[in-house]
Structure formats: structure tokens, C-alpha cells
C-alpha positions in Angstrom: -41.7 83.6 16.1 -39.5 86.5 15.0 -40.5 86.8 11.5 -44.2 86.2 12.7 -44.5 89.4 15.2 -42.8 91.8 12.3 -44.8 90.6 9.7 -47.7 91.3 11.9 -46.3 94.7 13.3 -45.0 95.8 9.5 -48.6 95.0 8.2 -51.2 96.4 10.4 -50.7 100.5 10.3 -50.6 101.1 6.4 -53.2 98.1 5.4 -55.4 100.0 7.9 -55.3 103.2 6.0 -55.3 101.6 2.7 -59.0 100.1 3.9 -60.3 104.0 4.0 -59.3 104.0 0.7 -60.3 100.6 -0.7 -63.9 101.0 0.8 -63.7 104.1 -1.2 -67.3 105.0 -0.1 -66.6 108.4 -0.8 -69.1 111.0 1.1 -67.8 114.5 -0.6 -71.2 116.1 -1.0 -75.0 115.2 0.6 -76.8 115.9 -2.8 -74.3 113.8 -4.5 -74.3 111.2 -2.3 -78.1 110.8 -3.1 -77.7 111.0 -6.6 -75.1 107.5 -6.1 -72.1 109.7 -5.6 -71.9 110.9 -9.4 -71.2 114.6 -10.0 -68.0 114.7 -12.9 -69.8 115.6 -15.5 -72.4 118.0 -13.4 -73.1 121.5 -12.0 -72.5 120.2 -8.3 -71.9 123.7 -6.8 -69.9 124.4 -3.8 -68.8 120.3 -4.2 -67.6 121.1 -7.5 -64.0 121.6 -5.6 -64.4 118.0 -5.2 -66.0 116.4 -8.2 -64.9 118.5 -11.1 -63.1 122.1 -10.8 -63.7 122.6 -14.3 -68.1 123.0 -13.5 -67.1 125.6 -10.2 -66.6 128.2 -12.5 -70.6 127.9 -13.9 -71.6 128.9 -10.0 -73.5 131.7 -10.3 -73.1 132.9 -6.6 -71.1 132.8 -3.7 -71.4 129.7 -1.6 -70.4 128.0 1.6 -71.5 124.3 1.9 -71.1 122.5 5.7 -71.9 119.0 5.5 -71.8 115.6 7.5 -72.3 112.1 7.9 -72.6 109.4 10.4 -71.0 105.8 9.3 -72.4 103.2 10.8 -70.5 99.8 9.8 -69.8 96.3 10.7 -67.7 94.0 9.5 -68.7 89.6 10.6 -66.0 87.0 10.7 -65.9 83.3 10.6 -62.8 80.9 11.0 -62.2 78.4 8.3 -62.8 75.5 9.9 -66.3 73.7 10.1 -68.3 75.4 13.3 -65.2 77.8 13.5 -65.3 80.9 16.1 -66.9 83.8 15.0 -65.8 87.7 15.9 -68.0 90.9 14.8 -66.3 94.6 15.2 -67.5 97.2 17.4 -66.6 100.0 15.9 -67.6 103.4 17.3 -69.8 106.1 15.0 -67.4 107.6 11.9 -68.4 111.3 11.4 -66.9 112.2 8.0 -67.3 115.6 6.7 -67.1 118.5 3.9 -66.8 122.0 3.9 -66.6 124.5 0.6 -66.9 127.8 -0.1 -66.5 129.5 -3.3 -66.4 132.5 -4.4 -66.1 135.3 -7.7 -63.2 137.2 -8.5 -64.6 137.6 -11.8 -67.8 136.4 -14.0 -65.4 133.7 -15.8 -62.9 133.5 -12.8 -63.9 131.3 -8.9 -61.8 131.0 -6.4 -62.7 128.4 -3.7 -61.6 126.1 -0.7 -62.6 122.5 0.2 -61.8 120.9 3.4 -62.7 117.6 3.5 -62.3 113.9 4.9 -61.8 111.1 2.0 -60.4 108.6 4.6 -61.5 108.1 7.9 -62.4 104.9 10.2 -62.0 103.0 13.2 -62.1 99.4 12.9 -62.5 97.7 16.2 -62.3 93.6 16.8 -61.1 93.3 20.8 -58.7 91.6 22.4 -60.9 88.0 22.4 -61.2 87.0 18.8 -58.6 84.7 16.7 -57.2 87.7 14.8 -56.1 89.6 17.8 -52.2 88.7 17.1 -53.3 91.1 13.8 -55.6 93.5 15.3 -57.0 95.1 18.2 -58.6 98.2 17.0 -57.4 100.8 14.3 -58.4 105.2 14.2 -57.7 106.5 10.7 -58.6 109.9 10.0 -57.4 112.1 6.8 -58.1 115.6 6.5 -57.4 117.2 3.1 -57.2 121.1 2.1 -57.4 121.8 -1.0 -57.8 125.7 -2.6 -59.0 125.6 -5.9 -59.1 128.1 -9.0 -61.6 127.7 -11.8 -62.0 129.3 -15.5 -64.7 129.4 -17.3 -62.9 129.4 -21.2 -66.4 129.8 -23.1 -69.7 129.4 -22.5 -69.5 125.8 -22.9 -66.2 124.8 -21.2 -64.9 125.4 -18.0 -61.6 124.7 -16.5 -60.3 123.9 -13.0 -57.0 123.1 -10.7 -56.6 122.4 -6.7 -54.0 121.8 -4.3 -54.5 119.4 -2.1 -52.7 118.9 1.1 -53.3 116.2 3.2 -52.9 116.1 6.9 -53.8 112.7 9.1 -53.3 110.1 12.0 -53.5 106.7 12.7 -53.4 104.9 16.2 -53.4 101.0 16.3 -53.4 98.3 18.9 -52.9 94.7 18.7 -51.6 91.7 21.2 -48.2 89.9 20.2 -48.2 86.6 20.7 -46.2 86.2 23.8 -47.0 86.6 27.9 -45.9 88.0 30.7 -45.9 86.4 34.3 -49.8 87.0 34.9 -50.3 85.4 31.6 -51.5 88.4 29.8 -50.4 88.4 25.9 -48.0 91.3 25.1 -49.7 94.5 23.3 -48.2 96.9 20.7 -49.5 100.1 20.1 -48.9 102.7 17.3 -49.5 106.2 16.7 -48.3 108.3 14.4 -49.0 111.4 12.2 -49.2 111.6 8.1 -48.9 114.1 5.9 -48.8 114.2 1.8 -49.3 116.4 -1.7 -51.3 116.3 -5.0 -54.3 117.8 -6.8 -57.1 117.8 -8.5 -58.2 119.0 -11.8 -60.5 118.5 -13.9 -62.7 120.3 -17.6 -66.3 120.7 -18.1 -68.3 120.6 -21.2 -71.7 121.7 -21.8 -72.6 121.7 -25.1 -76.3 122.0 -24.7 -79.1 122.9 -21.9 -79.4 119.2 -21.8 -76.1 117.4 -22.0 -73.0 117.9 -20.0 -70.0 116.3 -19.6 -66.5 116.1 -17.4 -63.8 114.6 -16.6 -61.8 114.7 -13.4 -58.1 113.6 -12.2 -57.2 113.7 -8.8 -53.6 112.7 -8.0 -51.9 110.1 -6.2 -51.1 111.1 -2.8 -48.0 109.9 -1.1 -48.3 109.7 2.5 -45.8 109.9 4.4 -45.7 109.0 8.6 -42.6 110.0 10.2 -41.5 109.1 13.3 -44.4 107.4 15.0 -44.5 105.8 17.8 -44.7 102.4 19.0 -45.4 101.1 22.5 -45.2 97.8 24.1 -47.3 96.7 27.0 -46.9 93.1 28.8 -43.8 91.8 27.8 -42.1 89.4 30.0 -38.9 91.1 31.4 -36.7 88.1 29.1 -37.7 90.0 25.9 -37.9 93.3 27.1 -34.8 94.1 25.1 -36.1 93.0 21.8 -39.6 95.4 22.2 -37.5 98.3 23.3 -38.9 101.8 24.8 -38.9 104.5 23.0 -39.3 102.9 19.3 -40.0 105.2 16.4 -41.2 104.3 12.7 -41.0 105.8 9.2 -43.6 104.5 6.7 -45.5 105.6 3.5 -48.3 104.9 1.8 -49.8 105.7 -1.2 -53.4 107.0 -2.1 -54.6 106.3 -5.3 -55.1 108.6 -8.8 -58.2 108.5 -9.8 -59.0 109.5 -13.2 -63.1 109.9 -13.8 -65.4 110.3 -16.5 -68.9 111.4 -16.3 -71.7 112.4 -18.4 -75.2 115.0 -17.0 -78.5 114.5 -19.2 -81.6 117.2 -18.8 -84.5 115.5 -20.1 -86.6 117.8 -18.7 -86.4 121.3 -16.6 -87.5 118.8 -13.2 -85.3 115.7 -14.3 -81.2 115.4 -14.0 -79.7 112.0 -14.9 -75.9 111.2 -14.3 -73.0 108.3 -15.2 -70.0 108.3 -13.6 -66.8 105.7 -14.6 -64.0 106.0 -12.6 -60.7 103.9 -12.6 -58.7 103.8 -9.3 -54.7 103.7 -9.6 -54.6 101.1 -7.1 -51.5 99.3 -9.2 -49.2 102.0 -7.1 -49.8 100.4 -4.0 -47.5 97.1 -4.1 -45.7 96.8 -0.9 -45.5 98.4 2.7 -42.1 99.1 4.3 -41.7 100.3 8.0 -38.4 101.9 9.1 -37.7 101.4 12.9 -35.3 103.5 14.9 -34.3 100.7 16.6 -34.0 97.2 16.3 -37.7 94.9 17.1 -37.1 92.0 17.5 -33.6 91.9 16.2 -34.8 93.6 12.8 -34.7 97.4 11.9 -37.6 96.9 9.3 -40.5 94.8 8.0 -42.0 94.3 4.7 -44.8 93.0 3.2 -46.5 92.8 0.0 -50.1 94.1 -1.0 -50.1 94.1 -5.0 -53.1 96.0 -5.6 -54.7 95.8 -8.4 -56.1 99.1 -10.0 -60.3 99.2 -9.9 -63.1 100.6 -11.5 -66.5 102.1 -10.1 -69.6 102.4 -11.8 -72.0 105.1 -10.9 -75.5 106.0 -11.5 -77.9 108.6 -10.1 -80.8 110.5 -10.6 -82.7 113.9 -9.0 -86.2 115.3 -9.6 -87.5 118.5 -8.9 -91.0 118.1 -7.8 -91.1 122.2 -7.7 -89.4 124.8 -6.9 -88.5 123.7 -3.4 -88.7 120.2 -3.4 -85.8 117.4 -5.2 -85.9 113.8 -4.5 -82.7 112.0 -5.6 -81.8 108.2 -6.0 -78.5 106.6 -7.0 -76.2 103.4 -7.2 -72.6 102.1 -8.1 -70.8 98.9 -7.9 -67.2 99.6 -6.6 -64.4 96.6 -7.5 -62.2 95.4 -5.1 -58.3 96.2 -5.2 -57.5 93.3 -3.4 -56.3 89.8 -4.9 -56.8 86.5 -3.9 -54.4 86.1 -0.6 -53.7 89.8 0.3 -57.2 89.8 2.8 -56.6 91.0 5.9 -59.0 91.8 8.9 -58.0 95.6 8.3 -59.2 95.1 4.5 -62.0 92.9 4.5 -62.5 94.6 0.7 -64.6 92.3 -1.3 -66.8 93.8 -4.6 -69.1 97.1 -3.0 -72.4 97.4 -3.9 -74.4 101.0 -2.5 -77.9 102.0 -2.9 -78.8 105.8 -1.9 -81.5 108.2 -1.7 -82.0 111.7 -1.2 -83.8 114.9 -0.5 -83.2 118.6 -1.1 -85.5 121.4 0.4 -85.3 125.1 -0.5 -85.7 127.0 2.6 -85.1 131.0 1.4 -83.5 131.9 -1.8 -79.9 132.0 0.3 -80.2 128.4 2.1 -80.8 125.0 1.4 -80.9 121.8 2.9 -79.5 118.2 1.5 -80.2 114.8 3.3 -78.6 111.5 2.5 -78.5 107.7 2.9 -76.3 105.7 1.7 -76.6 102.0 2.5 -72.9 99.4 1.7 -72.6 95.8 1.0 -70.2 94.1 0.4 -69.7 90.5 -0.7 -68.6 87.7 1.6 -65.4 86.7 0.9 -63.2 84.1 2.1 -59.4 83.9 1.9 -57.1 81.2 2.9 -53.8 81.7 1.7 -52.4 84.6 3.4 -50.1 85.9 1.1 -49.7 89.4 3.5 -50.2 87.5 6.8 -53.5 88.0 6.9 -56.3 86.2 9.4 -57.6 83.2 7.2 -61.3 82.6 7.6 -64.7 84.8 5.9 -65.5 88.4 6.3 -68.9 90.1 5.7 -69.0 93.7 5.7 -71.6 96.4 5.6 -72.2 99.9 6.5 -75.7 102.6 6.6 -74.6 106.5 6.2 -76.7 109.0 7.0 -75.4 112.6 6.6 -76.9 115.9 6.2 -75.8 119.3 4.4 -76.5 123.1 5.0 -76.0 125.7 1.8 -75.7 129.5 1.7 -75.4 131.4 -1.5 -74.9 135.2 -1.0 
């Protein structure tokens, strides 16, 4: 029983932001999205912050970009056994978003600032379904701020560095498998606040009015929570001195390098087609390791393994102008799964990603501009029995539909 409550307490807050990350369905820009999320080896604009610093120094003007989407996702489970229960989450409406502005000190020289959100969820499964000794509900949200400097060397290539700085929280709630007089299973809670460094940088090529090419490396970031919080709920007064008041916990995480490659081709003036390859340092992420100020359950810490493998995603996209006002975009990308065969868990469902998207941009005035998105996620069913990580055996199907919308202003 001992080992079974801190495998599930040292498991649940880390996995849970690592499934931000392994979705990795990336919303950094609303024409991008469109276009299938490629953009390394474009002109993105104000987004270039994100996609490639090297292409920000080609803006020709000023620009602010506010965007924001609306994830709308579920994730289906079914227990192994024939006519097992099944459980479906309930998770509220995510509301990722991006802002950039950039601006010139110089014709060569841009300065700029993005502040966006590259991990953010809530995963929510109740208090009723077989998992709920590993879940209740889980809040992720990551904030990063990142000020950028781009160079523009020659005419052809361009330069580019950010700082990012990365500022988050995470709450999470689960029942522990034992019960108080009324009969009511115990109930942890977590909470806790994470912070972390790294960058972004990336070179841009243009050799032509019709080719361009980039590629992009954004750091690992290692988060780190300190002193959280954990709170117990239910416990029968016997083994109220093993879930002690007052509990703190240490803990860090890593987020991923990603190194990308990507390639722009101008057919035409109207027509813009884009590949992006990107691999995902996922390898970095082998184990979780929680720190408690005091002893749970007779232990001071808990570990468990993840072994993540590293990932690659594939990326196409496409926009056309229909005139001067008017660009309809389409895109798609197959995103592998980190996770190995026994490290599913219901806070990473992760299974192979397919995403379809389309999109529209409308030229209002010369100085603003407006980009709608929609992005629709499947992901394969997958089943997992052998719960390496203590996960919930059984099948998971997940998928999600993102619409988001975008406002720009040059001056």
C-alpha cells in the first residue's frame, strides 16, 4: 500500500506537464497554424520571435500581433477487460495565446518581445472512474517571455537570438486509496509554482524571390517547482500522521530542445508553400523525482521512470493569395509519440498525432489584419497494459478542435 500511494503521488504532477508538451500541438501564430504550424524557413512576421529569429530581421515594419485560441479536447477510456468500464474527461475550454511586437532600431537591426503559452491544459476525469487512485483533474499553464534581437547579415541571411523565461503552475487532485469513517476515499491535492531558462535562436536564408530556408533551436527548459504544496483531505484519523499538514515538494522537469528545419517555396506572387522537420529532445526526460519536506507515508521522496524517447514532426502547409486582401491557407503534420510501450498514463494518453488545419487572412486597412484558424487533433488509440510508470492499464482515445483568432498592426 505504501509504495502504491507514492508511486501514484510522485507520478501525477510532472507526467501532467510533460502531456502539454508531448501533445505538442503547438498554437504560436493563427496564420501559421493554418498553414500546419510550419514557419522555420518563412517570413512569419511578428511570430518570427517564435518560429525563426533569424527571418524577424526581414520585417519591414513595426508590428504588434495579439492572438488566441480555444482548445477544445477529449480524451475516451476503456478498461482492459472484455465489457470493461469506460470514463471520458470533462475538461473545461483551454485558451492558449501569443503576443509579439517587434520593432526597428535599425534597417538591418529588430528588436522584439514574445509572450506566449507553449504548455497549457486541464485534463479532467472525476472522482468516479477506475483511474481516480491516479487522477482527479490536472491545470497546467506555462507562460514564456522571451525578448529577442535579430540581424539581418546580407540581403540573403538573417540572424536571430531570444531569452526565454518561463513562468508556470500546476494544481492536481486525485483520491488515495484509503477511507475515512463516512467511507469517503482520501484526496491529495497539489499546487505548486514553476519557473525555468533557455532560448531560442535560429538563421534564415533566402537565396532567391522564390526559395527560403531556416533553421531554428530552441533550448531545453528545466523547470523547476519549488516548494509546492500538498494537501490531504479524508484521511482516517489512524494515518493522519503519515499524510501530514503542511507538506511541501521540490520537483523538476524538463522541456524538450527542439532543433527544426524548414524550407519556403514562391511558385508564384499568390502561392507560398512550406516543410517543416523538427526533432524533439524528448531523450532528456527519463525520470521524475519529488522532494518532500516531510515524510509521506514513511518516505521523503518518490521516483518513477518515463524514458522518453526523442520524436520527430512532420509539417506541411500551404497559403494563397486570392488578391490583395484575401489568403486562404491549408496545412498538416504527423507528430510521433515520446512515449514507449508501458510508460501510458491517463495524464499522457500520447499515442502518434495527426492535425489537419485551415485558414483565412483578410486585409482590413494597410495597418491591420486579421488571421483565423482551425486546427482539428487525432490521435491514435492506444492501449497499454504493462504499467511500467504506474499508469491506469486499459485504451485511451484522444482528440481535440482549436479554433483561434489573431489581430495585426504594423505602424
Amino acid at each position: 500500500m505504501k509504495s502504491k500511494i507514492l508511486a501514484l503521488l510522485g507520478s501525477t504532477l510532472i507526467s501532467g506537464m510533460a502531456m502539454a508538451g508531448g501533445y505538442q500541438v503547438n498554437l504560436a501564430s493563427q496564420r501559421q497554424i493554418g498553414m500546419g504550424h510550419t514557419g522555420t524557413g518563412l517570413e512569419t512576421g511578428t511570430s518570427s520571435i517564435f518560429f525563426n529569429p533569424g527571418a524577424m530581421s526581414y520585417l519591414r515594419q513595426n508590428g504588434v500581433t495579439i492572438g488566441a485560441s480555444g482548445i477544445i479536447s477529449k480524451i475516451a477510456y476503456r478498461a482492459p477487460e472484455p465489457g470493461g468500464a469506460t470514463a471520458q474527461t470533462d475538461n473545461p475550454l483551454g485558451t492558449p495565446f501569443q503576443v509579439y511586437g517587434v520593432f526597428s532600431i535599425s534597417d538591418k537591426l529588430k528588436a522584439g518581445l514574445g509572450v506566449y503559452t507553449p504548455y497549457g491544459s486541464t485534463v479532467k476525469w472525476g472522482d468516479q472512474w477506475n483511474g481516480r487512485f491516479g487522477l482527479n483533474e490536472l491545470s497546467l499553464e506555462a507562460i514564456y517571455i522571451q525578448p529577442t534581437v535579430s540581424y539581418r547579415l546580407t540581403d540573403k541571411l538573417g540572424i536571430g537570438v531570444g531569452f526565454v523565461y518561463a513562468v508556470g503552475g500546476v494544481n492536481l487532485q486525485r483520491s488515495i486509496p484509503v477511507q475515512d469513517q463516512s467511507g469517503a476515499y482520501g484526496k491529495a491535492e497539489l499546487d505548486g509554482s514553476a519557473s525555468g531558462v533557455g532560448f531560442n535562436a535560429g538563421i534564415f536564408f533566402k537565396p532567391s524571390e522564390k526559395l527560403s530556408l531556416g533553421i531554428n533551436y530552441r533550448s531545453k527548459v528545466e523547470m523547476e517547482v519549488s516548494e509546492g504544496d500538498v494537501s490531504f483531505t479524508n484521511i482516517p484519523g489512524t494515518l493522519s500522521t503519515r499524510f501530514p499538514a503542511g507538506t511541501q515538494f521540490d520537483a523538476k522537469l524538463p522541456l524538450p530542445a527542439t532543433l527544426s528545419l524548414g524550407v519556403g517555396f514562391m511558385p508564384t506572387e499568390a502561392l507560398t508553400l512550406a516543410v517543416d522537420i523538427s526533432r524533439v529532445g524528448w531523450g532528456a526526460y527519463k525520470s521524475l523525482r519529488f522532494d518532500y519536506s516531510q515524510d509521506v507515508n514513511g518516505v521523503s521522496y518518490s521516483e518513477n521512470a518515463r524514458n522518453y524517447e526523442d520524436a520527430y514532426i512532420y509539417r506541411v502547409g500551404a497559403e494563397y493569395k486570392v488578391d490583395d486582401a484575401l489568403a486562404l491557407r491549408a496545412g498538416a503534420y504527423l507528430d510521433q509519440t515520446p512515449v514507449q510501450e508501458g510508460y501510458l498514463t491517463p495524464e499522457t494518453p500520447d499515442a502518434d498525432s495527426r492535425g489537419l488545419s485551415v485558414g483565412v487572412g483578410y486585409q482590413v486597412s494597410d495597418n491591420f489584419s486579421i488571421d483565423a484558424s482551425f486546427l482539428y487533433v487525432n490521435k491514435k488509440e492506444r492501449s497499454d497494459a504493462s504499467n511500467l510508470s504506474g499508469g491506469i492499464a486499459g485504451t485511451y482515445k484522444s482528440v481535440a478542435y482549436i479554433p483561434g483568432i489573431g489581430l495585426n498592426f504594423t505602424f
